[in-house]
N, C-alpha and C positions, 0 to 999 in steps of 0.2 A: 333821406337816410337809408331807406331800403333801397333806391340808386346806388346810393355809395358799396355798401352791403355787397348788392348781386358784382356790381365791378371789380370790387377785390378778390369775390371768389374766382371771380371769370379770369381775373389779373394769375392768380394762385393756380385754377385749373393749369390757364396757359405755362404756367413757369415750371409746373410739374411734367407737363406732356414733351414740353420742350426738353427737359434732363431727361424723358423716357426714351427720348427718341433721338439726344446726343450720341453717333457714333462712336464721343470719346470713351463715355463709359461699357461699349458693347462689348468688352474683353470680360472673361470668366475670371470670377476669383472673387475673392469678400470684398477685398480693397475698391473695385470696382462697381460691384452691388452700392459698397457704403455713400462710395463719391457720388454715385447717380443719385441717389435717394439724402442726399445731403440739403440742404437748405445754405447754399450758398451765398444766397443775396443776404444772409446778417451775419457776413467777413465783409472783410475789405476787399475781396477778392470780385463779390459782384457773381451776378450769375454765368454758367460755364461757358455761353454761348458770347459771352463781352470778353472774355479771359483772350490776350494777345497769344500770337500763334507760337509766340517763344514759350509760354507756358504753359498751351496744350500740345506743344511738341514735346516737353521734359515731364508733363504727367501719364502722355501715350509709354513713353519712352520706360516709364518707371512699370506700368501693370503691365506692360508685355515679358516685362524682365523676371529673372529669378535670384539676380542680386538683389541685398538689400538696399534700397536708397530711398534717400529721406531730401524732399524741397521744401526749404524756408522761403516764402513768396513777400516783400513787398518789407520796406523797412520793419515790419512788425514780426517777421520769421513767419508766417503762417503757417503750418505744418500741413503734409500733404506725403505720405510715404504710400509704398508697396505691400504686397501679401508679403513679399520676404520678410520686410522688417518688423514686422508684427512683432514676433520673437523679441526682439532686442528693446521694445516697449513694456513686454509684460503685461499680465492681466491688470497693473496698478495705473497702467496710463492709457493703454489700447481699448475700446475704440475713442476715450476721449481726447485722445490726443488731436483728432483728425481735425482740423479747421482750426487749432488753438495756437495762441502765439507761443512760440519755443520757451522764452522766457516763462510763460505759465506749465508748460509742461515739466524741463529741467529746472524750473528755478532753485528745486532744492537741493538739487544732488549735481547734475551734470554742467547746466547750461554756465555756473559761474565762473568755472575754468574755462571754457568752450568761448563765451561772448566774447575775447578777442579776436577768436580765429574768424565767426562769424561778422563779429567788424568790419577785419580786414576781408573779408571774403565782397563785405559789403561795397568797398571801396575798387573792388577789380583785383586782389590780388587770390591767388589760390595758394593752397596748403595742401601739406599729404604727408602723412603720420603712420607710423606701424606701435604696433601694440599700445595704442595708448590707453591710460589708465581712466579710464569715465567712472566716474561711481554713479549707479543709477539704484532707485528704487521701483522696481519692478514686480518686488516679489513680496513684498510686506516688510523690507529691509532694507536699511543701504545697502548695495553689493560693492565688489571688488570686482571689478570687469575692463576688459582690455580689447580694444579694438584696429584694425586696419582700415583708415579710414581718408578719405579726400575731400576737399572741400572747393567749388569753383563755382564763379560767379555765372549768374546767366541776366543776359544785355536782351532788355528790349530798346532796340536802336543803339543810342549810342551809353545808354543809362543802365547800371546793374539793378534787376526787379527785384533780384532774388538771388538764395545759395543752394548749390547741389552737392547732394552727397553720396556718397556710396562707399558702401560700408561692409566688412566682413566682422563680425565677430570672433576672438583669438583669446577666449579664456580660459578657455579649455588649454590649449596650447602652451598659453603664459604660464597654466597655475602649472601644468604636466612637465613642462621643461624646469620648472621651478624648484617641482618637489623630486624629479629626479636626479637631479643636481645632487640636491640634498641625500637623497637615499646612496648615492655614486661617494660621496666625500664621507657619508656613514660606513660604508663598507670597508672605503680607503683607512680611513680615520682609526675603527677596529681593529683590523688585520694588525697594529702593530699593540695592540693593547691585551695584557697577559692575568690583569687581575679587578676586583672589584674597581679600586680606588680607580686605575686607568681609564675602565670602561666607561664609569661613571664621569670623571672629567671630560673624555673626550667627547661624548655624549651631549654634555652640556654647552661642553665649547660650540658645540660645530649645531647647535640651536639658536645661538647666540647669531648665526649666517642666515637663520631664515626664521627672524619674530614673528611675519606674517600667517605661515602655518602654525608655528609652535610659539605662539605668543609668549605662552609660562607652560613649566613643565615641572614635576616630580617624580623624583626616583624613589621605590622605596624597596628595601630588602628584608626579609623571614629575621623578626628577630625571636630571641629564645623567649619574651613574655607569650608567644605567638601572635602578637601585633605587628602591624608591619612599620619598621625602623626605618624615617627617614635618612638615606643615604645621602642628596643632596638637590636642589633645585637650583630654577634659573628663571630669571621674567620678575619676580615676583617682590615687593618689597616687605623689608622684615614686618612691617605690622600686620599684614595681610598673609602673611606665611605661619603668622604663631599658630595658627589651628587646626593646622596640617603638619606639624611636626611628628605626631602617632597620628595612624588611622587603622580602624576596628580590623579584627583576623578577618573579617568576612569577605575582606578585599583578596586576602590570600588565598581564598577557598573556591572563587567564582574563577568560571571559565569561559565565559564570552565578556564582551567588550561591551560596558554601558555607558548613558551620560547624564551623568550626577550635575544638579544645577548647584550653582556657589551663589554665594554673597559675590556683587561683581567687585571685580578689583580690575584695578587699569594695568594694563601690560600690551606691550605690540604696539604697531606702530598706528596705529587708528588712535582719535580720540574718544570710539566707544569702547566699552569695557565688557572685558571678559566674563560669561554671565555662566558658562556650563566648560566642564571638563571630561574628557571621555577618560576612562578607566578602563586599561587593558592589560591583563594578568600577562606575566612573562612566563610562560609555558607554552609549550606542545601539547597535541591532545592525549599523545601518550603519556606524558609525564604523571604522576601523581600529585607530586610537590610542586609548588612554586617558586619560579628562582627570584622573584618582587615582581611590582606593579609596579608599570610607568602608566602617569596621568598628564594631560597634557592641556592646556584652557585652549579652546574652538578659539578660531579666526573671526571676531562679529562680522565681519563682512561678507561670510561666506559658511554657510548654513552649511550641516554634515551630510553631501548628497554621496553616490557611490566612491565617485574620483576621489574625495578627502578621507573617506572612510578604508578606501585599498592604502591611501599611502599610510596611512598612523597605523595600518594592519603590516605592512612593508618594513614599517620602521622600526617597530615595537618586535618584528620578528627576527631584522637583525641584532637588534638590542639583546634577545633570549640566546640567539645563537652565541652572540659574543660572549655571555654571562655564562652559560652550558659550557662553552668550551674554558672561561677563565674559572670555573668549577673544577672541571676534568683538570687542567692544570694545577690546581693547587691541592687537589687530591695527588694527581700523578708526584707532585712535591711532596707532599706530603708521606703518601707511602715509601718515596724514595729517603726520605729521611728517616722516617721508621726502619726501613730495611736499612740502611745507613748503621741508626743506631741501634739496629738489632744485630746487625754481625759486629757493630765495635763489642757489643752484651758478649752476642757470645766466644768471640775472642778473649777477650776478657773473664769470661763463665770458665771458655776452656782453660785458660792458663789458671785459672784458679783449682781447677778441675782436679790438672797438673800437684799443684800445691798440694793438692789435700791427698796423694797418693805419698808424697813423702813422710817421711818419720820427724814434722816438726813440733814441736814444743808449745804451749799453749798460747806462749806470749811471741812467737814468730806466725802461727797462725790468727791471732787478731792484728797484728800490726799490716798483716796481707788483704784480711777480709778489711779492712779499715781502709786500706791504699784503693781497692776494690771499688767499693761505696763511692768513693770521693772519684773515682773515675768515671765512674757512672752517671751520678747526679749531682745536680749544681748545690755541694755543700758547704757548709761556712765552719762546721768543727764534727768531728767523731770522736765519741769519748767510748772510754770502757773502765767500767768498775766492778770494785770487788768489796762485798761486807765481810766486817770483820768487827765482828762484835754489835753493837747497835750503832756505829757508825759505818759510810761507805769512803771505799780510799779509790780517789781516781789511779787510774794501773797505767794507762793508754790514752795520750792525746794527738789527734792527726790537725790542724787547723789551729782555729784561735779562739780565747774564750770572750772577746770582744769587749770586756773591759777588764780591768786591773785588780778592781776588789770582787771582782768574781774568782780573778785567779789563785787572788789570797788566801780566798772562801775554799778553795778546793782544795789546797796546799793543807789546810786546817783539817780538813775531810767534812763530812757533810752528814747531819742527824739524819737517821733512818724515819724515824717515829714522824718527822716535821716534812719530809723529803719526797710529795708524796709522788711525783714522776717516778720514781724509783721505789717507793714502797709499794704500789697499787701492783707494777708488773711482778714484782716479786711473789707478793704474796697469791696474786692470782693466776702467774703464768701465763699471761697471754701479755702482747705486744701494746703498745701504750700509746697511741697516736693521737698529737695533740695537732690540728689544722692550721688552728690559732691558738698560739701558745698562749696559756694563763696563769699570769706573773704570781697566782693566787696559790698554784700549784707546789711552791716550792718555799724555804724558807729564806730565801734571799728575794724578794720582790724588788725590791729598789738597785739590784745590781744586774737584774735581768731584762729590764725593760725594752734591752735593744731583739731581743731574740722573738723570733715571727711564728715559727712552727718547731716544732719535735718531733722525735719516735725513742723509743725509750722500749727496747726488746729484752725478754730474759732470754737466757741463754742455756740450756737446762739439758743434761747428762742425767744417768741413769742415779747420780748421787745425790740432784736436785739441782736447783738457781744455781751456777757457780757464779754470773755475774752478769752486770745490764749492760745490752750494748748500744752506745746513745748518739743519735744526730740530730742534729741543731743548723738552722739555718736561719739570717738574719733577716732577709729582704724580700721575702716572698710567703705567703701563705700558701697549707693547702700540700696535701701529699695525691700525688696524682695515680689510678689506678696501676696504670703500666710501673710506677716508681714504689706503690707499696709492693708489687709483686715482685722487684728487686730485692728490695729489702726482706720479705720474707725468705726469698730461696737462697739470700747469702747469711741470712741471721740459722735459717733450720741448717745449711749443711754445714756451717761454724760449730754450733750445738752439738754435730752428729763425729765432725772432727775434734772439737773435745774432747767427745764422750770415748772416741776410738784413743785419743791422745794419750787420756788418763787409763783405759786399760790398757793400751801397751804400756806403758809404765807398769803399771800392778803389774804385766805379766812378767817384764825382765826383772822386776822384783823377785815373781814367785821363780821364774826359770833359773837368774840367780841361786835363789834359794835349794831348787830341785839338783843345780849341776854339783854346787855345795856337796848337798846330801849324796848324790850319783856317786861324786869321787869319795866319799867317806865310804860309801856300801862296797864300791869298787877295793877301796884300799880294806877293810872287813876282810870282803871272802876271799883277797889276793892272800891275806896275812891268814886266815881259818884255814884256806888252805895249805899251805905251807904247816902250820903250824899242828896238822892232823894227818901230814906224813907222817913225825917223830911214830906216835904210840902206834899206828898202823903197823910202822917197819919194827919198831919192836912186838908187836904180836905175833908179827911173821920170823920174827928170829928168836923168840921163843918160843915159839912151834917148830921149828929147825932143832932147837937145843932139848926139845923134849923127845922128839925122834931119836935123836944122836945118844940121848940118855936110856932110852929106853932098849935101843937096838932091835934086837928081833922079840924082846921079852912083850910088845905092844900087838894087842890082841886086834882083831876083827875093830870091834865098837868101835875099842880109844884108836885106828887107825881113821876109821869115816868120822869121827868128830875132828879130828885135828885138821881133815880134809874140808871138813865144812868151812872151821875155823879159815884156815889159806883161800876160800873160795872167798869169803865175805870178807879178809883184807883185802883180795883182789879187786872187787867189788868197789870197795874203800875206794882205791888206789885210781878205778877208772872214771870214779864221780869226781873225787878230788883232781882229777886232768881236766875233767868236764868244768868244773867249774874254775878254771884256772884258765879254760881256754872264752867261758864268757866272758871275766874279768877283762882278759886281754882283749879281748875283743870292741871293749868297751872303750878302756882307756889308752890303745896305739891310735895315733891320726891315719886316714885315710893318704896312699900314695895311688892320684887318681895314674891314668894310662888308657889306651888302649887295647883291651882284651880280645884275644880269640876265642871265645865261648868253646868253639868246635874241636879248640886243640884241651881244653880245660875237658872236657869230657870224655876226650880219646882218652887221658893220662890217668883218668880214673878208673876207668875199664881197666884199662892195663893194671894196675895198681890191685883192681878185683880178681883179675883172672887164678889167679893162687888160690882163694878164697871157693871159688864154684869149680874146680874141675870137672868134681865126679856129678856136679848139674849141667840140665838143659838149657842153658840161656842164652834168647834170641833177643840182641840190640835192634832196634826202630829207629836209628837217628838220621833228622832232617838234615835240611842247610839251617846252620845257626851262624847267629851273626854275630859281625866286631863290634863292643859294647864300651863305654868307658868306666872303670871300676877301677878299684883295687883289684889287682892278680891275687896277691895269694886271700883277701878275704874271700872274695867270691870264689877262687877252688873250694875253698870249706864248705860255701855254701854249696856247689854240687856235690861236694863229698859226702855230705851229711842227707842229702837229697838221694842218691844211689845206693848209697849203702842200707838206706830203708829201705828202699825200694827190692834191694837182694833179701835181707832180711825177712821182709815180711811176704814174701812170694817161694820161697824156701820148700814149703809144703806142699808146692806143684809139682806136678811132673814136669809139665814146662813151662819155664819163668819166660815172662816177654816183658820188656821194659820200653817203652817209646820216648824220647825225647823231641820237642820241638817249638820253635819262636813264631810268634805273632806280630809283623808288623803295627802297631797302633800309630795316631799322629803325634803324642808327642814321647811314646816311649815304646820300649819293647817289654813283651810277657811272655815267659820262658817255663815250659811245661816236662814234669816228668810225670807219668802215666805207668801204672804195674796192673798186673794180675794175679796180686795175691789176696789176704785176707781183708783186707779194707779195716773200715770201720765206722763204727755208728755214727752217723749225720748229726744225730741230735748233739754228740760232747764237741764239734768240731774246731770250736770257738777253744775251749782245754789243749787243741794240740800244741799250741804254740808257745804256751805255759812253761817256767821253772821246773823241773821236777813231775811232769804233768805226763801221762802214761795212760794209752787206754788196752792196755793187756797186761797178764800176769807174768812177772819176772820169769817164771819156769818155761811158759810161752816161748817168750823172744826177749832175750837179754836186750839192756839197755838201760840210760840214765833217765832220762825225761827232759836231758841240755840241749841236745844236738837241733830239735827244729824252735828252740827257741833260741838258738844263737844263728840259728837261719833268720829270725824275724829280724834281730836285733841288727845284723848287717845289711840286711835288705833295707834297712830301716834309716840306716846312716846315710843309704847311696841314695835315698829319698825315693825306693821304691815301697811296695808293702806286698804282704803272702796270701798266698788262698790255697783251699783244700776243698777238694770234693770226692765222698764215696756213699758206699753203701756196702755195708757187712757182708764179707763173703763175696764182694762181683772186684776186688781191685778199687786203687785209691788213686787220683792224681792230685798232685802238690804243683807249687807254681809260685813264680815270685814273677815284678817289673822292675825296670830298669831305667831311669827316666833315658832320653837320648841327649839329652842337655843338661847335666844337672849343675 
């Protein structure tokens, strides 16, 4: 026994020394450490030194190389590969692969596809394949892997021993070409897509071209709960979708890319099942908000290494761009229709604007703000009413009241007390907005069921409510910000045109009333006067006849009484012109023209010179300009202007009078200036007065008419008067002129 014993180690030394000191294995590299130090004699292959020279020519052939290749030896495939091909074994099969039949290596993944070609390889014929699809587990997975690969037989004599291979690995390249395909037909795909729904279909479509990467996918978009709103998916069958329908805000809120393990569900083209989905927020780092998350279920076959995680980073970033920009576009629409419907607004504003400068009538201005409304927003009736008594009476209908016994019901008028859309604004003044109409509101419930929303406005002047003014619409709830602030700014300047409506009525009432009273006062003092010449001219002509009687027998006294007497008819005589020339003043019409102001005031001078001989008076007159007026009103008015001016300067030594106009933009102001006595600033508002006098008759004669029939013409030509002095330094007076009147 210990014979046997020492012979087998001696047998074992020798078999060892012998691979130590095989040539074939003297090359560098694991592959060739491995084969040496292999235990060849329990393969079929026997030890290295009996191996025919055909296949220590193709194992030389493999460790010197840097391709990968792989030799299947002897009907059983025995495996026998290089350092290159390590790699394409994996830590799952590498080193035990080395010595082992193919069929136990690939059995579970690669060799069942494969065992034909090896067959035929076996038989003498060769093969040679590009990218072909091997799934191996290498990695603690089945892969997806794709290779360039040949297969040819090698002859000991005239018999095939064995298959050779050599092999490039192309997964990289398959999956790269693959997914950039995909990313190329995404970009194409987008460029013609302008909004959510677009982006979203085309999106899914063109997943539907590559299950393998994007086996199943979700899109989801910001909705207003702030969950995120499934927009729509793909991969995925309805019962395995129900649970992802909503998913939590917290997906909107993250901003890097995770992967969320699922319940697996089958999708793609493998029969393993999708077990994890990566989730990548659709935002830039700038952004704050998120435009949605797309989630996508992993490839089983292909674990998330850099290459899978750039393209879902690629894709997911065209997706944000398309989505940012179909953003920006429906903003840019969007504001373009707001401005849109902001200048039809104020086209519309304006011609309304228009409207309410005219002189219309209550019921021409609702039927306009009512056409107004109805232009503006999508309405179905405008009403307006009016209380009268404890009922209301519809006054104004633009639309339709949408059924029959409503319109009966309005025809009837409508209780105040029961009516409370109409009683509430009334009584409280404020605007009445129902979102969602309720039929509870009002005393016809069953005739109103078809109407969805209201507004129901008072309408209120300085008198109070004159009446509600009401819109109604059938199909829509809900009054919208930008649409109540219509409705406010066309209910308050309706309100404000009223309230103007109703006092210019009262006013042509009172003005009526006033022109009334004007021509009675007028037709008064026209008839006083006249009527207080008679006993004047008899005081004066019997004062004649008391003279004539008396003859020379009238002493001293009775000569200065009788003179007083004739001084104060005279007196009479020139108030009674005075006010016969306001009168007229009043009631002849205006014959407008073109006036020479310049020649009006020569003519007046002229007209004084008689009057000042034995004074010093020096004329100041500018360039004064052509005006349009009445001629002879306006002479009056310089007449009455100059002649005070002589008058009250009288007591100089030397009078100076300045006349001169002032251009203004839309009229002229026309100044006379003295150096005489003035007068007190404080009564100055009194000069323009009836009968209004700030000196004593002994003074400086006068009526107290002449600068109030100065106001009263100035007045007509739609100018007005001013006065400035101070006692003692000279007075200027001054009227305008409009240039257009």
């Amino acid at each position: 026994m210990l014979d046997i014993l020492n012979n087998s180690l001696m047998t074992s030394d020798a078999n060892s020394s012998s691979r130590r000191h095989d040539p074939l294995f003297e090359h560098e590299g694991e592959m060739a450490a491995r084969m040496r130090d292999f235990d060849w004699t329990a393969t079929p292959l026997g030890p290295p030194d009996t191996w025919p020279s055909a296949l220590r020519t193709y194992v030389h052939l493999m460790l010197t190389s840097r391709q990968p290749m792989y030799l299947a030896w002897t009907p059983d495939l025995i495996a026998l590969y290089n350092d290159a091909y390590r790699p394409i074994l994996g830590a799952d099969k590498h080193p035990k692969a080395l010595g082992t039949r193919t069929a136990d290596i690939f059995g579970d993944d690669g060799y069942p596809g494969l065992k034909p070609v090896f067959d035929a390889a076996l038989r003498g014929e060769s093969a040679a394949f590009e990218n072909l699809l091997v799934p191996l587990v290498r990695h603690g997975y089945l892969e997806e892997d794709y290779f360039d690969v040949s297969f040819s037989p090698v002859y000991v004599g005239t018999q095939v021993y064995g298959v050779f291979s050599s092999v490039t690995e192309t997964t990289e390249r398959v999956l790269s070409a693959r997914r950039t395909k995909t990313l190329a037909a995404l970009a194409a795909t987008l460029l013609g897509a302008h909004d959510l729904a677009q982006i979203v279909q085309a999106t899914l479509d063109l997943a539907q071209h590559n299950p393998t990467d994007l086996p199943c996918m979700l899109l989801y978009v910001p909705a207003i709960s702030g969950e995120g709103q499934l927009a729509d998916a793909v991969g995925w069958r309805d019962e395995d979708l129900a649970e992802w329908r909503t998913r939590p805000s917290t997906w909107l809120t993250e901003r890097e890319a995770r992967v969320v393990p699922i319940t697996p569900v089958a999708a793609g083209p493998w029969p393993e099942r999708v077990t994890h989905l990566v989730v990548l927020p659709l935002a830039s780092s700038d952004e704050q908000a998120q435009l949605g998350v797309f989630a996508v279920g992993l490839n089983p076959r292909k674990h998330l290494d850099d290459a899978y995680h750039d393209f879902l980073q690629f894709f997911s970033a065209q997706l944000t761009s398309a989505l940012r920009n179909a953003h920006l576009t429906e903003e840019l629409r969007e504001r373009n229709t707001d401005l849109a419907a902001r200048n039809h607004a104020l086209s519309a504003f304006e011609e309304w604007t228009r409207d309410l400068t005219f002189d219309l009538d209550a019921d021409e201005l609702i039927e306009r703000a009512q056409a107004l409304v109805s232009d503006l927003l999508p309405l179905d009736a405008a009403a307006y009413y009016e209380r009268e008594g404890d009922r209301w009476f519809l006054k104004h209908l633009r639309g339709e009241y949408g059924n029959e016994d409503l319109r009966r019901a309005h025809e009837q008028c409508l209780p105040h007390a029961t009516t409370d859309s109409m009683r509430i604004p009334f009584e409280t003044g404020e605007t009445f907005y129902q979102d969602a109409y309720d039929v509870s509101t009002d005393s016809l419930p069953e005739h109103t069921a078809h109407v969805s929303a209201t507004v129901m406005m008072p309408l209120k002047t300085t008198r109070g409510v004159r009446g509600i003014f009401g819109l109604a619409v059938f199909s829509r709830s809900g009054w919208t910000t930008a649409e109540r602030a219509i409705i406010e700014t066309v209910g308050r300047s309706l309100s404000l045109a009223l309230d103007r409506a109703e006092k210019i009525a009262d006013l042509a009432r009172e003005r009526a009333l006033l022109a009334s009273a004007n021509e009675e006062l007028d037709a008064f003092a026209y008839s006083v006067s006249h009527d207080l010449r008679t006993p004047v001219r008899h005081i004066m002509g019997f004062n004649e006849l008391l003279r004539k009687s008396f003859g020379a027998g009238l002493d001293a006294k009775a000569t200065r009484y009788l003179q007083v007497v004739d001084d104060a008819a005279a007196r009479m005589n020139t108030l009674i012109d005075a006010m016969l020339d306001l009168s007229r003043t009043s009631r002849l019409s205006l014959r407008w023209g073109i006036v020479d102001l310049r020649a009006i005031v020569s003519s007046v001078r002229a007209e004084s010179q008689a009057d000042v001989l034995e004074r010093h008076v020096t004329w100041r007159v500018s360039a004064l300009p052509l005006v349009t007026a009445d001629h002879d009103l306006l002479r009056q008015v310089m007449v009455n202007l100059l002649s005070n001016a002589l008058k009250y300067t009288r007591t100089r030594e030397e009078t100076v009078i300045e006349v001169w106009a002032e251009e203004r933009e839309r009229e002229w102001a026309v100044f006379v200036r003295d150096n005489g006595v003035g007068f007190d600033p404080r009564y100055t508002d009194k000069l323009f007065g009836v009968f209004q006098r700030l000196h004593r008759q002994e003074e400086f004669e006068g009526t107290g008419v002449g600068l109030a029939n100065v106001r009263r013409i100035v007045q007509r030509h739609g100018g007005h008067v001013m006065a400035q002095s101070t006692t003692g330094q000279g007075a200027t007076f001054g009227f305008t002129l409009p240039k257009h009147p």
